[in-house]
Structures are given as structure tokens and as C-alpha cells.
ZADO-237441 format. One record per residue (C-alpha): residue number from 0; y negated, x negated, z negated; residue in one letter. Coordinates in steps of 0.2 Angstrom, whole numbers, plus 2048, in hexadecimal, padded with zeros to 3 digits. Example, Ala and Ser with C-alpha at 12.3 -4.5 7.8 and 13.67 -1.06 7.14 Angstrom:
(atom 0, (816, 7C2, 7D9), 'A') (atom 1, (805, 7BC, 7DC), 'S') 
This chain:
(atom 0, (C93, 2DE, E53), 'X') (atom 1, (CA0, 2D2, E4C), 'X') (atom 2, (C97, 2C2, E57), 'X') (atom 3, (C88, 2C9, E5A), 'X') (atom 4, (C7D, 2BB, E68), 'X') (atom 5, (C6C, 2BB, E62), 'X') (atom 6, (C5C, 2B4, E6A), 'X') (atom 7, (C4E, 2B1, E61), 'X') (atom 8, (C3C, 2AD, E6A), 'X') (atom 9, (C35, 2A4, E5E), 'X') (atom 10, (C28, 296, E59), 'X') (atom 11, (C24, 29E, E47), 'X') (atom 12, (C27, 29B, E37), 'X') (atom 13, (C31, 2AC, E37), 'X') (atom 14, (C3C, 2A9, E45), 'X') (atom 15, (C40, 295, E3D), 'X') (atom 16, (C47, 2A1, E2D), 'X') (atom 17, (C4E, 2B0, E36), 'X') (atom 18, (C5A, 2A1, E40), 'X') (atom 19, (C5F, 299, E32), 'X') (atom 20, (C63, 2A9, E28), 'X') (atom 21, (C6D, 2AF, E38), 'X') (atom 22, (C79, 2A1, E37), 'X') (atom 23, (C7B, 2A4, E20), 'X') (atom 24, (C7C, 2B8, E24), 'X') (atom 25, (C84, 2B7, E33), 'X') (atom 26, (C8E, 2A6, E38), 'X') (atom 27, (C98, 2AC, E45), 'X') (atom 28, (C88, 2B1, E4D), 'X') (atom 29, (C80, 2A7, E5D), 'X') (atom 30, (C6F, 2A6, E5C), 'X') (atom 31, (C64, 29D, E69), 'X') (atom 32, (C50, 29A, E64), 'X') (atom 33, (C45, 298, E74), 'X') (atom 34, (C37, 290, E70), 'X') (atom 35, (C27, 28F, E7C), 'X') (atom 36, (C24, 27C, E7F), 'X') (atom 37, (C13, 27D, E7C), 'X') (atom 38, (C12, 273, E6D), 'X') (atom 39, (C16, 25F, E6C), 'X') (atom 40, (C21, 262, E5D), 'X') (atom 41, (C26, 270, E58), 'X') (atom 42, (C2F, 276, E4A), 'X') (atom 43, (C43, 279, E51), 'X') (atom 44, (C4B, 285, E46), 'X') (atom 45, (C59, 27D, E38), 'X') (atom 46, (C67, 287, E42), 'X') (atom 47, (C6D, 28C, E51), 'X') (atom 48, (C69, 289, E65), 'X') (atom 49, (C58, 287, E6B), 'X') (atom 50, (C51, 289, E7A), 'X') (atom 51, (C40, 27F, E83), 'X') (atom 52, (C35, 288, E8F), 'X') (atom 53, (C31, 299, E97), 'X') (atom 54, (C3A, 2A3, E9E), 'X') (atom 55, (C30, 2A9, EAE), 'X') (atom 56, (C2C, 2BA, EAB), 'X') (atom 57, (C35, 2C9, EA6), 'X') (atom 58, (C41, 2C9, EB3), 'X') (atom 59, (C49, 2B7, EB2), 'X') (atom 60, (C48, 2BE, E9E), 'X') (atom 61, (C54, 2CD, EA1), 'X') (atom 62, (C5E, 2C3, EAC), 'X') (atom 63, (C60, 2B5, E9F), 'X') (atom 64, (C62, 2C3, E90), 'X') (atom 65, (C72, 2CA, E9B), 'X') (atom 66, (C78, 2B7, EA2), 'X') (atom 67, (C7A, 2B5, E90), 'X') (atom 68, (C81, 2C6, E8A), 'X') (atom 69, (C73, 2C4, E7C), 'X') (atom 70, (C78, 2D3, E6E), 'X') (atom 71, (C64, 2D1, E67), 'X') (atom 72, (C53, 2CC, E6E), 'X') (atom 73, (C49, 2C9, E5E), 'X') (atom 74, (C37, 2C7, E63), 'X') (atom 75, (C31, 2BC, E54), 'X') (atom 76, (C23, 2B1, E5D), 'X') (atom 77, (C12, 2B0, E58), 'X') (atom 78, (C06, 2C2, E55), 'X') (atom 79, (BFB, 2BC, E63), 'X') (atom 80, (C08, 2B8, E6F), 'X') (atom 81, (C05, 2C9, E78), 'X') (atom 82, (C0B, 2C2, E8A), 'X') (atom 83, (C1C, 2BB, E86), 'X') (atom 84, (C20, 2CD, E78), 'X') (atom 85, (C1C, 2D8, E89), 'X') (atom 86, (C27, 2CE, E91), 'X') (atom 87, (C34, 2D0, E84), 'X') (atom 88, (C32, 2E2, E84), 'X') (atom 89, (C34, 2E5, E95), 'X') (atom 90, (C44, 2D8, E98), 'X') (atom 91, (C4C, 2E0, E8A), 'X') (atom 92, (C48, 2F1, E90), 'X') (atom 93, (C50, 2ED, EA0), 'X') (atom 94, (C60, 2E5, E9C), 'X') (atom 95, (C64, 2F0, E8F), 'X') (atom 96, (C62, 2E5, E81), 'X') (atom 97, (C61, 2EB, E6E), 'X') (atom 98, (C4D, 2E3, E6A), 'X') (atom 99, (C41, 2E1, E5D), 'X') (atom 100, (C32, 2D9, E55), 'X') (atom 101, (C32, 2D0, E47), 'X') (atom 102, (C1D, 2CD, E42), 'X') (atom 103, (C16, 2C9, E33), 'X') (atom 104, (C09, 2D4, E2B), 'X') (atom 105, (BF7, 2D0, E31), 'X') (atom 106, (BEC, 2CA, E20), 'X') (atom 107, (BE7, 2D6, E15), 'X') (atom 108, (BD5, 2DC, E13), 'X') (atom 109, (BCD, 2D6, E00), 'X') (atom 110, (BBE, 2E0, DFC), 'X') (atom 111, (BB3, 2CD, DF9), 'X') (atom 112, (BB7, 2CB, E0A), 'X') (atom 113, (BAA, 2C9, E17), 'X') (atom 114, (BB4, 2CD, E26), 'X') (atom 115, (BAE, 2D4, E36), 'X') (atom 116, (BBD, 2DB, E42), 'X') (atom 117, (BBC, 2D3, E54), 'X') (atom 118, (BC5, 2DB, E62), 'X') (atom 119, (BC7, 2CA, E6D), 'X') (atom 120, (BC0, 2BB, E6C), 'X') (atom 121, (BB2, 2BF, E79), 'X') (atom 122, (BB0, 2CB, E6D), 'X') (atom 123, (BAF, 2C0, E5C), 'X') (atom 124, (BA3, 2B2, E67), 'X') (atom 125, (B96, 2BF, E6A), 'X') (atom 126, (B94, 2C4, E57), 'X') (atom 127, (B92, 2B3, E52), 'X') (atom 128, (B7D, 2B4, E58), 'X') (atom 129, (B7D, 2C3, E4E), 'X') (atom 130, (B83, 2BB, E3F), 'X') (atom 131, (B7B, 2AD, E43), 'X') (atom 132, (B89, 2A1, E45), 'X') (atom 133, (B83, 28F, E45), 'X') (atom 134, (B92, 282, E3F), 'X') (atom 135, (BA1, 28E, E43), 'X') (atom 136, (BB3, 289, E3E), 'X') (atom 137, (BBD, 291, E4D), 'X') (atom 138, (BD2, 291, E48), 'X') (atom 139, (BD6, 29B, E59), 'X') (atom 140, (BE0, 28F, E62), 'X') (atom 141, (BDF, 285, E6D), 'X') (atom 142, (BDE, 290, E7B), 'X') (atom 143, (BCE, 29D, E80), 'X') (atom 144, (BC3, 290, E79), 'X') (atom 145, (BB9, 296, E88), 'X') (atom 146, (BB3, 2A4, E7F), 'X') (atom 147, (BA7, 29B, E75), 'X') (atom 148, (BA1, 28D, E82), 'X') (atom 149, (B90, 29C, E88), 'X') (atom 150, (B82, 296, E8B), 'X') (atom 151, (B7D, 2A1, E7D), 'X') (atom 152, (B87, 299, E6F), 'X') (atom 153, (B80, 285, E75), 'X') (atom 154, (B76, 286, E64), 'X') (atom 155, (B85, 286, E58), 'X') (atom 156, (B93, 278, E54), 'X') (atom 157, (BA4, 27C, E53), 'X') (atom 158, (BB0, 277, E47), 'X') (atom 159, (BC0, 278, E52), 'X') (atom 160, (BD2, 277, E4A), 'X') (atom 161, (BE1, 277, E54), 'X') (atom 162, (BF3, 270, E53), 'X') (atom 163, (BF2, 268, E66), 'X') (atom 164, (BE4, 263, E6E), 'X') (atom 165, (BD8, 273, E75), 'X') (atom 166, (BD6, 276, E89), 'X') (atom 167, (BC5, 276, E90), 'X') (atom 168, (BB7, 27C, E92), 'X') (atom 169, (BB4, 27B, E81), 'X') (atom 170, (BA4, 280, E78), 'X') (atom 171, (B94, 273, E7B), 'X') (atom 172, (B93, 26D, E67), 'X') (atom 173, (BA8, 269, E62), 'X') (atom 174, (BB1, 261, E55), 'X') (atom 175, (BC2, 262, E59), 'X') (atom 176, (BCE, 260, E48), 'X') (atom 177, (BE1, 25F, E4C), 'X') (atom 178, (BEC, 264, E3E), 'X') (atom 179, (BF7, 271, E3A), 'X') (atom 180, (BFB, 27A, E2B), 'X') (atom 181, (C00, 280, E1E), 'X') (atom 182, (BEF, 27D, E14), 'X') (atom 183, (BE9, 27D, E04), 'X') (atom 184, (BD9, 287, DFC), 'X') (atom 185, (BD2, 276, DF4), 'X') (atom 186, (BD5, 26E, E06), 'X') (atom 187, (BCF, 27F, E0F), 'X') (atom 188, (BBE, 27F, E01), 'X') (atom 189, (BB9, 26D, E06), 'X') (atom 190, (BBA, 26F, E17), 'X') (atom 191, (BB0, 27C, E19), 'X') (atom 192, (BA2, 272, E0D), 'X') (atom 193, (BA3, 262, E15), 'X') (atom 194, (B9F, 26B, E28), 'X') (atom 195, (B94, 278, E21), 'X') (atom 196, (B9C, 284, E2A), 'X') (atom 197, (B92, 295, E29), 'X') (atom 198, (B9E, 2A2, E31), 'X') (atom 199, (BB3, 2A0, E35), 'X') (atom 200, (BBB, 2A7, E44), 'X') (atom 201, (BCD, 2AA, E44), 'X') (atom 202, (BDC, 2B5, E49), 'X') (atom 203, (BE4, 2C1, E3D), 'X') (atom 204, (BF5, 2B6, E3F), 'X') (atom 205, (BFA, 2BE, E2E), 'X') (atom 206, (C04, 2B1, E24), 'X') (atom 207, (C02, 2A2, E14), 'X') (atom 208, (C01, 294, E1E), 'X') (atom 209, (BEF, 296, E24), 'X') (atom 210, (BE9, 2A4, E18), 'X') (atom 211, (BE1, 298, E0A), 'X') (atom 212, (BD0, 295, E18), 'X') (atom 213, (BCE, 2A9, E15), 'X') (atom 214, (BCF, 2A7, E01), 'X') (atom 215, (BC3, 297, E05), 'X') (atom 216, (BB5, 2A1, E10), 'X') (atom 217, (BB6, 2AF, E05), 'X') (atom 218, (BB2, 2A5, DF4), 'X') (atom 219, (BA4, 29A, DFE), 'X') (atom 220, (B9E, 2AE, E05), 'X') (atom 221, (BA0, 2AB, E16), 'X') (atom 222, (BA1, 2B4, E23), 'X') (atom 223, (BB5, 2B8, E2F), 'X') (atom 224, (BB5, 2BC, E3F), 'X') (atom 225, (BC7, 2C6, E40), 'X') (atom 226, (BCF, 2C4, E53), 'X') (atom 227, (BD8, 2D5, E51), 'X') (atom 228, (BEA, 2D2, E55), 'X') (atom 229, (BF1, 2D9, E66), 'X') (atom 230, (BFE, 2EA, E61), 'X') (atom 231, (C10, 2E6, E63), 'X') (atom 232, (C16, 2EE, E77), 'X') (atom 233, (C1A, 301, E74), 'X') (atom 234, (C28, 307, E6E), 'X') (atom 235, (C30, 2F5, E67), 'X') (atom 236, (C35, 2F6, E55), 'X') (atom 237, (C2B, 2EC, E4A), 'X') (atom 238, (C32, 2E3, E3A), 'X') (atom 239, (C26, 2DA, E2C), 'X') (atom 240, (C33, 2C9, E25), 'X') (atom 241, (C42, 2C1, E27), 'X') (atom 242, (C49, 2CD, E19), 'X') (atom 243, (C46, 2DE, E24), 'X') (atom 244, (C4C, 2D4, E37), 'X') (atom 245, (C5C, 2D1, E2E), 'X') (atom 246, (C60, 2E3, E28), 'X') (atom 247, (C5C, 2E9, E3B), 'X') (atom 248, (C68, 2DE, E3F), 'X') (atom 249, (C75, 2E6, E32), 'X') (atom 250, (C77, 2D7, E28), 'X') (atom 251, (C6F, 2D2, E16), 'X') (atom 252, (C60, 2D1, E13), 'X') (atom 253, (C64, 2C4, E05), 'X') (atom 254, (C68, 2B6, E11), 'X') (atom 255, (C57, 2B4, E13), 'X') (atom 256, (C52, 2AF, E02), 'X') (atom 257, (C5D, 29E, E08), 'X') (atom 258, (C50, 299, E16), 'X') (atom 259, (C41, 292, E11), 'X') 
């Protein structure tokens, strides 16, 4: 594949690196990164085309993929991003085109850890009673913020951090923090203090850029809800880094020590 056509659904930290490596390992190469369009702005890759928007749905998908004659499909958007990866895997399985995933590892467990698994976020609201939840920091996103505006859950306030402004309904008691990472443990540490928060809720993105508020809640002993991320579609290759998406692609893996 001399001049292989690459696209890249992206709006991660991984698929910004896995660009810019394309064009030192592979500069004949076109790559196109299609970003959402969710965010006000985001962070376009160093290299290569990039793409605004949806694509709407599988089908405009594969009939964009072939418009294209794209070689590669590389799925690298965000864990949680389970509507847009099925659609990937089905667009790619019907035009015929070569597709992976590239997600990063979820966190790994440490035994100081206070972490309690949650198969949703219906899921993680209804064990904040029983552990009894009152100043909560929630870094969910901005969306399904609905979960945790019950009835049932009107007695707790909710530290709410996101990097755009949260859709409604929102939970009665909010603090809504915009910011976006990466963040530091001493940052992380005071945060926590400052709010008294008492139990964190999150997703197991996996990654640096957000891991210190782990750290943080488990020197203070708090208590983490863990979102359980969604599985990658059936039968789609899975990769870990930049290093590993390279080699599938048959080129070297060193190119990505050059993309920070």
C-alpha cells in the first residue's frame, strides 16, 4: 500500500499523535481526521485533512469510505463513543474496508483503591445513597446528566466538571466547573478539599490527562464510582497506542515517539 488513504475518526489525544505520526512514517500517505463538532474548540491534529461533523449513519459512512477509496478506517474516538464505533464497524464492514480500533487501556485497579464498578450511569446514581453520596464530583460529561437529577438524589450537591457547558435536566443542587485537562494531583487534591467532596464518579476513560483525580480520591480515601466502558463492536481489532496502530498499519512503530 505505497499511498495508503487513511481516515481517522478522532477527537482524542491518540488519534491527534496517530495523524501526526502518519505523515513522519508514512508522508506520501493521505490522511483525513473527522472530528465530531461537538466541542467549541477542539484540538485539530498537527497534520493532515480534517473533517467537521457527522456523517449520518452507517450508510452515508460506507458510501463516504468508498467515495474516498479510504485504504483504513481507524476508529480512534473516545472509549465511550459506542454509537459512532458501531457505526464504524458496520460502514467498514459493508464497503469492504480494512478497520480497526485504536483505544487506550482503561485505568488500572490499585489495591488502596476504593472503587466500586458501575454498569451505567443509572447504574453508578443509584449507588451513591448507599454510599451515602452527599457533595459528589461527577466528571461524566456533559451529557446523561439526567441520571442523577431523581428525586431521590435532591439531598446531595454535585460538583459537575465538563469541558462545554452540560445539557439539562441537571441534578437539583449543581456547581457546574468548565475546564479541561490535563490536571495535576496537587490541583486534583485541593479540589476535592475545597468542595468536600465525599464520593467521585467517573468513567474509565483510561489515560494521564484526567487520572491525577484518581490518585487524589485515593490518598483523601474516597470513595470512585467506575462507569464500566462499553466493549469495542465484535469482531474489530483493538490496538492499545499510537506505537501498536502504526505497526497494523505496517509501518514503524518508532514514528510515534516524534508526536507528542
Amino acid at each position: 500500500m505505497p499511498h495508503p488513504r487513511v481516515l481517522i475518526l478522532g477527537g482524542t489525544g491518540e488519534a491527534r499523535r496517530l495523524a501526526g505520526a502518519l505523515a513522519t512514517a508514512a508522508p506520501d500517505a493521505h490522511v483525513t481526521t473527522s472530528l465530531a463538532g461537538r466541542v467549541t474548540n477542539p484540538a485539530a491534529p498537527a497534520a493532515g485533512d480534517v473533517r467537521v461533523g457527522g456523517f449520518g449513519g452507517p450508510d452515508a459512512l460506507a458510501a463516504w469510505l468508498v467515495a474516498h477509496r479510504i485504504d483504513v478506517l481507524v476508529d480512534a474516538t473516545h472509549p465511550f463513543a459506542a454509537t459512532i464505533s458501531a457505526h464504524a464497524a458496520q460502514a467498514a464492514a459493508s464497503s469492504g474496508t480494512d478497520h480497526f480500533a485504536l483505544r487506550r487501556p482503561g485505568w488500572p485497579v490499585d489495591p488502596r483503591d476504593r472503587r466500586h464498578p458501575a454498569r451505567s450511569l443509572a447504574d453508578a446514581a443509584a449507588q451513591l445513597p448507599v454510599l451515602g453520596g452527599r457533595r459528589v464530583f461527577l466528571t461524566t460529561g456533559r451529557q446523561g446528566l439526567a441520571a442523577f437529577a431523581g428525586p431521590e438524589l435532591d439531598g446531595s450537591h454535585f460538583l459537575v466538571r465538563t469541558v462545554e457547558p452540560p445539557e439539562p435536566p441537571l441534578p437539583r443542587s449543581t456547581h457546574i466547573l468548565l475546564d479541561r485537562g490535563p490536571y495535576t494531583l496537587e490541583g486534583e487534591t485541593a479540589l476535592l478539599l475545597d468542595h468536600r467532596v465525599d464520593v467521585l464518579v467517573t468513567k474509565d476513560s483510561g489515560g494521564p490527562a484526567t487520572a491525577a483525580k484518581l490518585t487524589a480520591a485515593r490518598g483523601l480515601g474516597l470513595p470512585v464510582v467506575m462507569v464500566e466502558r462499553p466493549p469495542t463492536p465484535e469482531g474489530v481489532p483493538e490496538v492499545p497506542d499510537v506505537r501498536a496502530a502504526l505497526a497494523r498499519l505496517g509501518l514503524s512503530p518508532a514514528a510515534a515517539d516524534t508526536c507528542p
